[in-house]
Each structure stands twice: as structure tokens, then as C-alpha cells.
Steps between C-alpha positions, in 0.01 A plus 500: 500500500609853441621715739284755696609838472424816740606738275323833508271579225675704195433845404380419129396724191135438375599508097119583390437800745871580547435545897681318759348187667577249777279191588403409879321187555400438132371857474651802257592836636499813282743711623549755221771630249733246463834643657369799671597567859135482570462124396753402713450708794167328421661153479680549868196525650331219389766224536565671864085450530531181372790383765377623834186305397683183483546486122105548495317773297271709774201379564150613424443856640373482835082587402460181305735266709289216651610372891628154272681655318705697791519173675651331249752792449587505833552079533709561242707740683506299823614189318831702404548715749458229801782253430767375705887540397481130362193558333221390605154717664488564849141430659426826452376446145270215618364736762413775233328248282271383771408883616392661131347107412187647730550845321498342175199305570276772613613774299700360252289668212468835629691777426785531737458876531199410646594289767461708869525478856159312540607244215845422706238454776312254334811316385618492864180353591530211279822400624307513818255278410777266375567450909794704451691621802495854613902621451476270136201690367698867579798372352333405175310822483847618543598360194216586323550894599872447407344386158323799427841703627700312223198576236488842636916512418464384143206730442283183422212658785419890654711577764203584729398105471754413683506809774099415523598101584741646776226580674383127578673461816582143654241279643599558934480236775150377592329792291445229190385145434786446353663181737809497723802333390645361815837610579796290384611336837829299604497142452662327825720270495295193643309487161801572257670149637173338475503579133886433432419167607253431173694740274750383227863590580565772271175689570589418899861657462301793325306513786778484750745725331193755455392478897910617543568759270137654553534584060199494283325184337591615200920571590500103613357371149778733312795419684810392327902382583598837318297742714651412776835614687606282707874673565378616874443241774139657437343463131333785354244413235418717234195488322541496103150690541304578784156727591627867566814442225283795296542768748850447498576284810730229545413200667732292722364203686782384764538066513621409872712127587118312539336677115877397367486135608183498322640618212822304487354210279298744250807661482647221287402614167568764209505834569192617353280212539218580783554295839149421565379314173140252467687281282766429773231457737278248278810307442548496883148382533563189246772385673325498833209320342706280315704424882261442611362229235353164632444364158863330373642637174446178317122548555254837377637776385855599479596846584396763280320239250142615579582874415322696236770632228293815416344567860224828491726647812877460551686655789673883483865503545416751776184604758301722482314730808137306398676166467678538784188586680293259372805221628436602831107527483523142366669379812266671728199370353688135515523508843182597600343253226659241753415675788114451431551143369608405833254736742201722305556727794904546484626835540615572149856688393457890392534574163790701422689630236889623444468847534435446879824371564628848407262618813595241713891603493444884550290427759777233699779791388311817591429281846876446563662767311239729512347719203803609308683196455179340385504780221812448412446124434213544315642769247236757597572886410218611810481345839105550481498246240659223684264581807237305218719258514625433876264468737527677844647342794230459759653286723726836543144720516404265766805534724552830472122513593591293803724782619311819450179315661 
């Protein structure tokens, strides 16, 4: 196949009419006497036009543009501008599409000049009605306003449609129907060894390693040999991406003598590979199973015989934050599936999910280091943030209420 080019459109004579002419997206612009300063002053401006839209010709004026149409501009947008360094989208992307997919659907077909305060209202409610949470509904009216802003920038809607959807305020606490989301709490560490003890060994060194460092879901599934400098006694990990890497942070995540032991055997590998990999851990889980074999070899199948060659799912060289999660949902749900086999009335396991480990180390570092040293572990810029994160000390609330009576 040929070659793609990016080359910029040429600055062309138009032999019948003897005017200059350029074509954007398939279409001919006049831009008159061939040669003449004009023309090409004329020329500049269109190819500049033409760039800062993304190699896109403007889009309808801003009377006749339908809310679809905007949305689809905009998803467009998101899609290139929310990327990661190696590539691929952040969730942000997936969070705009499920935001203006309500939009679209009620308004999709009217004008987006049109679309108001009370509209945004009505789009709010629907996520509502969708048993949305309270803070998930304001942040994807957020997105939706921040929509409008980016329209607004383009000069794809009126400015004052976007200054009158700044007046929609955020739903407030127990003045909506919108529900609660409960707070993300600490998981202790009573039910984290229950579930190691179901888990498969690479997602239960995730787990461990995760529990010590206190880093995100997301920094265990990406961690590799080469992001990792181990010339200290302590190893400092390095995240080849990470959440706040777009404001310009770095991100250090410090690896003590118990997270390095863990490591030691994961270590053992090529640089870049990822440490933490499904296909290492369904190999692990064969040769268990196959230990653990009653059947001898000269009878059934032999090992790897009754495999399909073109199976519909094959494991990722590396986890993911849902995978990960859903590993550890698995194992819950395992044990309390034997739980009420043996006793209807067992007390079953809490479900929990990765992201409370993070919780569950500020909250043992902020109560023996206290508040700082849990923000400095966690790699946050604010120490009001990792107050979310580490729970209070009341056994220290409680003695100091013993003293002052």
C-alpha cells in the first residue's frame, strides 16, 4: 500500500478562472488573483483554520448546528486529546461518552444553540433516574458544561450558552434524590488474608505488594524490571504513567525489604516485560491442577490436549485495574459460595476491591507516622486529600478524651 502523506494542501492556480485555489476536505477554495498578496494572505488563514481544527474544515455555523453533531465533534476531540504517553485513552474518554450518551438521546436533534439551563436539568435528571450517585451525576454535568466550553472555544455554540449552563449549580447533600455513594473505607487486614488464601499467586503478590507500597491498582498492573531502581537498599518505583503525570508531577512509589522479597522472583525477566502478567498466572494455575492430578498420564487427557487452538479469550501479557478487580471479586464470592454451602446462616466475607488497600496503608501510616508521612507515601500534592484516604485515629480521640474528662 502507498504511503500516507500529511503534507499540507498546495497553493494551486485555477487555469479556467485564473484565481488561486486550495482544497480542504474535498472542497475548493476561491481565493482570488492568482499570485496576489491577497490570495495568499488569504491562503495563511485558511490552512492555519484548517490546523487548529485538527486538519478539519470548521464546522457548521453555530445557528444550524444540531446537539449530535457537537457531540460527535467533541468525542472526536476527547479521543485525541485524552491519551496516555504510550498511547492509549485514559478513562476519561469513556466517562465523556457515557455523560453526552443521555444528552444525545434527549436532545440529540435539537439545535445546540438551543440547549439551556433547564435542558442540562433534565439531562441531570435522567442520569438520576439511572440510580446514579450524587458526586457521579455533578461530575458528568461537569463534563457536559466543559462540552459546551470547548464548543463555545471553537465558535461551534453562543458564548452565552455556556455562561447560562454555569448557572446549574451541583446537586448538595440530602437536598436531592439523587442516592449516597458510601464512602470508600479501609479494608482490614483479617479479610485481605482470608482472600489471599483463595487467590492465585500472582494476583496474591499483587495484592500483597499493593497492601505495602499503598500505590494505585492501576501502578501494580503496569509495573516492570526497568522502572525500577533498585541501587538504594530502598527501591524507588517509577511509574512509566501514572494519574496526575498531566499536571506535571512525578510519581515515586518507595519498595521496602518485605514489597522487595515479593518482587525478587518477578524480577527474573526482561526489562520491559510487565511483572504481574494473566498468562504467567494461568500457567501457574495448570501446573497446580495438573499436581495435583489423580488420573495417571497413561489414562484421559494429557496435558494441554483438551485445549481449544483458536479459544474466543486468551490471556493479556499484563493486568489491567478491571481485571485485576474482578480477580479479587472472584475470590470473594468463592469463599462465601462455600461459606453458605456449609451453614445458610454463615457470616459471609465483605466484598472488596483494590483500591481499598491504598486506604488501608494511609490509614496504618498516618496512625504511626502521622499525616505527613502518609502523604508522602501516597504521592499526594495536598494533605486534605490523603485525609480521604486515612482514616482518623480514634483510639487516640478516645485517650486523649480519657484525659481531658
Amino acid at each position: 500500500m502507498p504511503q500516507l502523506k500529511q503534507a499540507i494542501p498546495k497553493y494551486r492556480k485555477h487555469r479556467a478562472s485564473g484565481q488561486a485555489i486550495v482544497t480542504l476536505g474535498g472542497k475548493d477554495f476561491y481565493l482570488g488573483p492568482h499570485g496576489c498578496q491577497t490570495s495568499k494572505d488569504q491562503y495563511d488563514r485558511l490552512i492555519a483554520e484548517w490546523l487548529a481544527g485538527g486538519r478539519q474544515l470548521p464546522q457548521p455555523t453555530h445557528e444550524g448546528l444540531f446537539l449530535a453533531e457537537l457531540i460527535v465533534a467533541y468525542l472526536r476531540y476527547a479521543r485525541g486529546y485524552y491519551v496516555r504517553p504510550d498511547g492509549t485513552r485514559t478513562d476519561e474518554v469513556r466517562l465523556i461518552e457515557q455523560a453526552v450518551a443521555h444528552a444525545r438521546r434527549l436532545y440529540g436533534r435539537q439545535l445546540a444553540a438551543d440547549f439551556g439551563p433547564r435542558k442540562l436539568k433534565a439531562v441531570r435528571q435522567s442520569m438520576i433516574d439511572a440510580d446514579w450517585c450524587r458526586s457521579h451525576v455533578n461530575k458528568q454535568i461537569g463534563r457536559i458544561k466543559r462540552m459546551f466550553r470547548w464548543g463555545t472555544e471553537e465558535e461551534h455554540v453562543p458564548a452565552n450558552v455556556f455562561h447560562g449552563l454555569q448557572a446549574v449549580t451541583g446537586l448538595k447533600a440530602n437536598r436531592t434524590k439523587a442516592r449516597e455513594n458510601a464512602p470508600v473505607r479501609p479494608v482490614d487486614d483479617a479479610t485481605i488474608n482470608q482472600t489471599l488464601a483463595v487467590l492465585g499467586p500472582v494476583v496474591a503478590d499483587m495484592v500483597r505488594f499493593q497492601r505495602l507500597t499503598g500505590c494505585r491498582p492501576e501502578e501494580v498492573c503496569i509495573l516492570r524490571p526497568c522502572d525500577i531502581d533498585r541501587s538504594g537498599e530502598i527501591w524507588i518505583y517509577r511509574p512509566a504513567t501514572h494519574k496526575t503525570q498531566h499536571q506535571g508531577r512525578r510519581r515515586s512509589i518507595v519498595i521496602g525489604p518485605q514489597a522487595q522479597d515479593i518482587l525478587r522472583s518477578y524480577l527474573l525477566r526482561p526489562k520491559a516485560w510487565f511483572c504481574f502478567s494473566p498468562q504467567e498466572s494461568e500457567q501457574k494455575r495448570r501446573d497446580l491442577a495438573h499436581a495435583a492430578r489423580k488420573t495417571p498420564l497413561s489414562h484421559g487427557n494429557t496435558p494441554g490436549s483438551n485445549r481449544l487452538t483458536t479459544p474466543k479469550r486468551k490471556a493479556a501479557d499484563r493486568y489491567t485495574r478491571d481485571s485485576y478487580r474482578r480477580a479479587v471479586y472472584r475470590a470473594v464470592e468463592k469463599i462465601n459460595r462455600i461459606r453458605r454451602k456449609k451453614d445458610q446462616h454463615a457470616e459471609l466475607l465483605e466484598k472488596w476491591s483494590p483500591n481499598r488497600l491504598r486506604h488501608s496503608t494511609a490509614t496504618a501510616i498516618r496512625k504511626r507516622f502521622g499525616l505527613e508521612a502518609a502523604q508522602v507515601i501516597l504521592g499526594h500534592a495536598a494533605a486534605d486529600v490523603t485525609q480521604i484516604y486515612a482514616e482518623r485515629d480514634l483510639d487516640k480521640a478516645i485517650e486523649v478524651a480519657k484525659q481531658v474528662g
